[in-house]
C-alpha positions in Angstrom: 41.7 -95.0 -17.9 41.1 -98.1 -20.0 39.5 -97.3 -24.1 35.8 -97.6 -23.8 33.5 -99.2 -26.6 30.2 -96.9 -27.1 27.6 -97.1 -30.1 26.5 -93.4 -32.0 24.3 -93.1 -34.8 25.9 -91.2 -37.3 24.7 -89.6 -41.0 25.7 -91.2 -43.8 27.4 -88.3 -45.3 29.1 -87.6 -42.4 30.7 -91.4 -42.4 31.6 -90.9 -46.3 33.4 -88.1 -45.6 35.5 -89.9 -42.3 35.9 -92.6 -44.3 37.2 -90.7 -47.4 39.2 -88.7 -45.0 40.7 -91.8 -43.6 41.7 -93.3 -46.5 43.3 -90.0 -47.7 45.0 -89.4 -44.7 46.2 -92.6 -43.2 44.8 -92.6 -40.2 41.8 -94.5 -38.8 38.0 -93.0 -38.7 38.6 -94.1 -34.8 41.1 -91.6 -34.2 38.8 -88.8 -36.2 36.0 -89.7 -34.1 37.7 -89.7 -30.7 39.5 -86.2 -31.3 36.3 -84.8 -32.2 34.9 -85.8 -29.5 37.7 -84.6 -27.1 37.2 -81.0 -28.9 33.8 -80.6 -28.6 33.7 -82.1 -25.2 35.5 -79.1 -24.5 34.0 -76.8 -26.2 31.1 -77.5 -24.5 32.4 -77.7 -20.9 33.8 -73.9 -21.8 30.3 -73.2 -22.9 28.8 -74.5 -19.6 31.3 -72.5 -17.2 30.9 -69.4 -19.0 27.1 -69.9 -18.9 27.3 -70.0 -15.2 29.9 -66.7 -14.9 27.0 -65.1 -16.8 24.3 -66.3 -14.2 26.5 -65.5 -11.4 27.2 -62.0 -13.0 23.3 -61.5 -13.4 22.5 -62.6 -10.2 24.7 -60.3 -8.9 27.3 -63.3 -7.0 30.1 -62.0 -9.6 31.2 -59.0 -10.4 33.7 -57.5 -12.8 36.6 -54.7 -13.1 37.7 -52.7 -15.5 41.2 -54.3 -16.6 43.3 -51.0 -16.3 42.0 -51.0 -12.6 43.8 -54.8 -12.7 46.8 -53.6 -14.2 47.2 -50.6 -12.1 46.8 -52.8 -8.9 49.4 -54.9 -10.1 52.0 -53.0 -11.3 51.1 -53.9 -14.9 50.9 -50.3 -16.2 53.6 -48.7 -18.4 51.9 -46.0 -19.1 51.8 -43.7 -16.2 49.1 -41.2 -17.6 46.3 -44.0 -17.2 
């Protein structure tokens, strides 16, 4: 996929700190902004998914198991008195 061009309005204090980071670092505001954006982008596609495993769990579409039960089923258990 081809580098894409897009406009954000950003705080002052918030370019004066890129831009002092840049120049501290050596490496371009561009390359701060896009790995920022890559993090959060996922951060907030976690926060979506989990938001619908909670909607599912509420609805009652989900449900969950104790993780010794998990464990147990799979052979995962060292300890033998659990």
């Amino acid at each position: 996929m081809s580098d894409r061009t897009t406009m954000v309005a950003v705080p002052g204090h918030l370019v004066a700190r890129l831009a002092d980071l840049s120049r501290r670092s050596g490496r371009s505001v561009a390359s701060y902004v896009s790995e920022a954006i890559y993090l959060s982008i996922q951060d907030f596609e976690d926060e979506y998914d989990a938001s619908l495993v909670i909607a599912n769990l509420e609805a009652g579409r989900e449900t969950t198991r104790p993780l010794a039960d998990v464990e147990r089923e799979l052979g995962l258990n060292d300890d033998p008195d659990v």
